[in-house]
N, C-alpha and C positions, 0 to 999 in steps of 0.2 A: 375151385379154380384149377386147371390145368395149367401147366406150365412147363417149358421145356429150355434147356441150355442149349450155349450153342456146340457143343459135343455128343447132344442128344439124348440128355439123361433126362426122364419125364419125372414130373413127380404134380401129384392133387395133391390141392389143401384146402379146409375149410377152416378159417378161423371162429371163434365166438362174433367177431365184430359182422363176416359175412352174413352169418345167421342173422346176425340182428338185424341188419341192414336188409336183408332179404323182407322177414317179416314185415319191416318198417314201410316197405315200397309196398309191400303185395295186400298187407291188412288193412281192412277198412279202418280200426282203431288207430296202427300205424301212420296211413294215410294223412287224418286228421292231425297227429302230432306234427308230420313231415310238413304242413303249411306254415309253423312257425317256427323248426328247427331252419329249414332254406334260407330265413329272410338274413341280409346282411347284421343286422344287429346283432342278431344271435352268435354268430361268426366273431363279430367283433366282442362282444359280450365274454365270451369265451377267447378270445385272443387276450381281453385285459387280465383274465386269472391267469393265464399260462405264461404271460410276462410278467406276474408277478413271484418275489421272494417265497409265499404259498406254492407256487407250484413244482419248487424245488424237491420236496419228499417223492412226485411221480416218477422220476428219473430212474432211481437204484430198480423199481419193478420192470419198468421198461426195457431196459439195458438185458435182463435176466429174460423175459418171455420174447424177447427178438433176439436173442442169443448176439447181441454186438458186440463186435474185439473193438475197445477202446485201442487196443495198441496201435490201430490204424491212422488215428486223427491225430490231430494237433491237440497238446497239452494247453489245458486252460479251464481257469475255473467255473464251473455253471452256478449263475445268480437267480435263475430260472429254467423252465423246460425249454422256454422258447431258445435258450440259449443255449442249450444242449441240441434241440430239435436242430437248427442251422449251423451245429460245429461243424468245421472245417475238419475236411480232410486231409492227410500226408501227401504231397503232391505225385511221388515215386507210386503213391496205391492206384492212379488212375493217370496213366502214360495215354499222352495224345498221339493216334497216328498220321506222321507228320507229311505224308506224302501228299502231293497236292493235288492228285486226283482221286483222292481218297474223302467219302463221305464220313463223318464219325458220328457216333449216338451222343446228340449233346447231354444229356445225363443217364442216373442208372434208371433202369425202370423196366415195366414190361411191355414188350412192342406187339402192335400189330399193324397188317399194312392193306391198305383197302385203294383198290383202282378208284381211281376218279373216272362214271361211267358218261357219257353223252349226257349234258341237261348237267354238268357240274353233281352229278347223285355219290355218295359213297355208303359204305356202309361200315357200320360198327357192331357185331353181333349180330341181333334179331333190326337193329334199327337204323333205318333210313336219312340220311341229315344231306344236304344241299350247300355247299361253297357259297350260295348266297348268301344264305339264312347264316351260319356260320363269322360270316366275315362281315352282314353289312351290305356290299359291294359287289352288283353283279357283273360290273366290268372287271374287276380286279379277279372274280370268281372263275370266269371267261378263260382265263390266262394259265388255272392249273386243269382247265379239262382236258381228258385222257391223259394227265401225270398220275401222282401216287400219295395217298394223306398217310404220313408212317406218324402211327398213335402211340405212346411211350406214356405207359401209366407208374405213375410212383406211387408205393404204397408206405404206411410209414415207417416200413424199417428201411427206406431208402437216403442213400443222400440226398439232399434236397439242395443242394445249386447242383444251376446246368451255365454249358459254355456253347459259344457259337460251333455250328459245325464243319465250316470253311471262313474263310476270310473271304473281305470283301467291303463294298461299301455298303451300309445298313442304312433305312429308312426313321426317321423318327415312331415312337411307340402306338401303337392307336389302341385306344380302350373301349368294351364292348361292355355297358354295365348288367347286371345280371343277380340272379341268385346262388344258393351254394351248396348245388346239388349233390351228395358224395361222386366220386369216379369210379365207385364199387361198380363193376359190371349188373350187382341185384340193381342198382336205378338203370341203368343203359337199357335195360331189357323191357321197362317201362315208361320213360319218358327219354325225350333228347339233349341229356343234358350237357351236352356239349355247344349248343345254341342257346343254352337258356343261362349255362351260369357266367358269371365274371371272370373277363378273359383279357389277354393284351396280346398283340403280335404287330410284328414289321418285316419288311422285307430287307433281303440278302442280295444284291446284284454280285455277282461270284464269275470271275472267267471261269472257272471250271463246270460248274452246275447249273449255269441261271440262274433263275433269280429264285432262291428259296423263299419261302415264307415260315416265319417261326412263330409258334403260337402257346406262352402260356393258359392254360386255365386254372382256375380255382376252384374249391371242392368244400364242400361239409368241414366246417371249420377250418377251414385257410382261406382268413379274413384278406389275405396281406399278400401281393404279390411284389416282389420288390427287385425292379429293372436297373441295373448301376448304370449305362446308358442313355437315357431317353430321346435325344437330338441325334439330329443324323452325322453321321461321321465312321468312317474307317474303320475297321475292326478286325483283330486276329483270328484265325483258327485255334480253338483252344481256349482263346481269352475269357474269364470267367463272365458272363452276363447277367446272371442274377441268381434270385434263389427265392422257396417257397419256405411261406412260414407255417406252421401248427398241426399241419395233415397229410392226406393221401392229395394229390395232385394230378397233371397232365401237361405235356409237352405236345403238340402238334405239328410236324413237320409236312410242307407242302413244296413237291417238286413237281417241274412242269415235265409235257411230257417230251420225251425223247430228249432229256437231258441226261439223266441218272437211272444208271443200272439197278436196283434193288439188290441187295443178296439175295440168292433165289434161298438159301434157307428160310430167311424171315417170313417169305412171302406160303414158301409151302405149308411151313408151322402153322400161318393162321387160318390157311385152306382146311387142314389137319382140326381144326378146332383151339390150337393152341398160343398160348401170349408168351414168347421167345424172350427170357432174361439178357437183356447185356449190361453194360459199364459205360459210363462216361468216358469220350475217348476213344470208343473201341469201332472198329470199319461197319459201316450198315450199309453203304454201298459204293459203287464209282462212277466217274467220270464217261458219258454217252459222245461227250462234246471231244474229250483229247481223242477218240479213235477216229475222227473225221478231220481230225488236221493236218 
């Protein structure tokens, strides 16, 4: 994996977990496994050990091979991993910036950002996926062509809640059921798993931006996605909106076009070949709309 900050320090990594997951997608024996690791059961199967009082011994390993400062989070004690997995952060470690024509990364993760080309097309890596197929909805899909799909992969040393990115009035939740494909780039490269697994998003009506579209997805054992919202109603910048349970995940942000500036970092990074670290909270781009008032 290539990866770059936003001060421009690069740095690859290959974990044990990529490899494996690499093999997993590309082996024909792999293969075979991978039709019954996707299915929801499995997910869930594995959600019920890792909420269990058992799954408490994987933590101390964890903490140590993702190098996590505990000082960071909220004090509390873990009954399970899952409840370590969704601790809460220090509020002071991830500052919203408050300006309101200011776009913020609704969580931490790794970004990339792909034009929405004519015909609703974007791309992710090597592979091709459609605002139709994605959403459902090709009138709805209509609406972000020639904007911007900014993709925010969290892997699992990341926080896993995310918060709205503006304020505004919110759509109720619409669910997309699905399998539970990892978000390791080794699957991206081979199937579209961004259409194919378990997904939930609503829309953002924003004076500042339009109407965004937020999109969790689900991944290789993140059975759970969990929305504190679901009805339509009002919503802050900042305000926490939910959060992912067990695993590596994905956030999908969809802006239409000629609303929102991109950071032109983010956008060059991924021209570059690379996935741009940010933080929950932190500017990913601004307002297209305040310059025309």
């Amino acid at each position: 994996m290539r990866y770059i900050d936003r001060e421009g320090h690069v740095s690859v990594e290959e974990t044990d977990q990529d490899k494996f997951l690499r093999h997993l997608y590309n082996d024909r024996g792999g293969r075979l496994c991978l039709r019954v690791l996707i299915q929801p059961w499995v997910s869930a199967l594995g959600g019920a050990f890792l909420k269990s009082p058992l799954s408490r011994g994987m933590i101390p390993g964890f903490i140590r091979k993702n190098g996590i400062d505990l000082s960071e989070y909220e004090e509390q004690e873990y009954r399970s991993y899952n409840d370590f997995f969704i601790r809460r952060i220090r509020r002071e470690m991830r500052p919203v910036n408050k300006k309101d024509t200011v776009l913020v990364s609704p969580c931490d993760g790794k970004v990339t950002v792909s034009p929405v080309t004519q015909g609703c097309h974007f791309r992710i890596k090597d592979t091709d996926y459609t605002l139709e197929k994605l959403l459902g909805n090709r009138a709805l899909a209509a609406r972000y062509d020639g904007g911007y799909a900014v993709i925010i992969r969290l892997t699992v040393d990341n926080y896993h809640h995310y918060i709205y990115p503006a304020s505004g009035l919110k759509s109720p939740q619409i669910r997309r059921k699905g399998v539970f494909h990892t978000v390791n780039p080794a699957a991206n490269d081979v199937v579209p798993v961004y259409v194919e697994n378990s997904r939930e998003f609503c829309l953002l009506r924003t004076r500042e931006f339009g109407t965004l579209l937020q999109m969790e997805v689900g991944a290789l054992m993140v059975g759970k996605i969990t929305n504190f919202h679901p009805a339509r109603g009002m919503v802050r910048k900042g305000e926490e909106k939910g959060c992912f349970e067990f695993g590596g995940s994905t956030v999908i942000l969809l802006v239409q076009k000629d609303r929102v500036r991109i950071d032109p970092d983010l956008i060059a990074n991924t021209e570059k070949g690379y996935e741009t670290i940010v933080r929950m909270g932190e500017q990913i781009g601004e307002s297209q709309l305040s310059e025309r008032a």
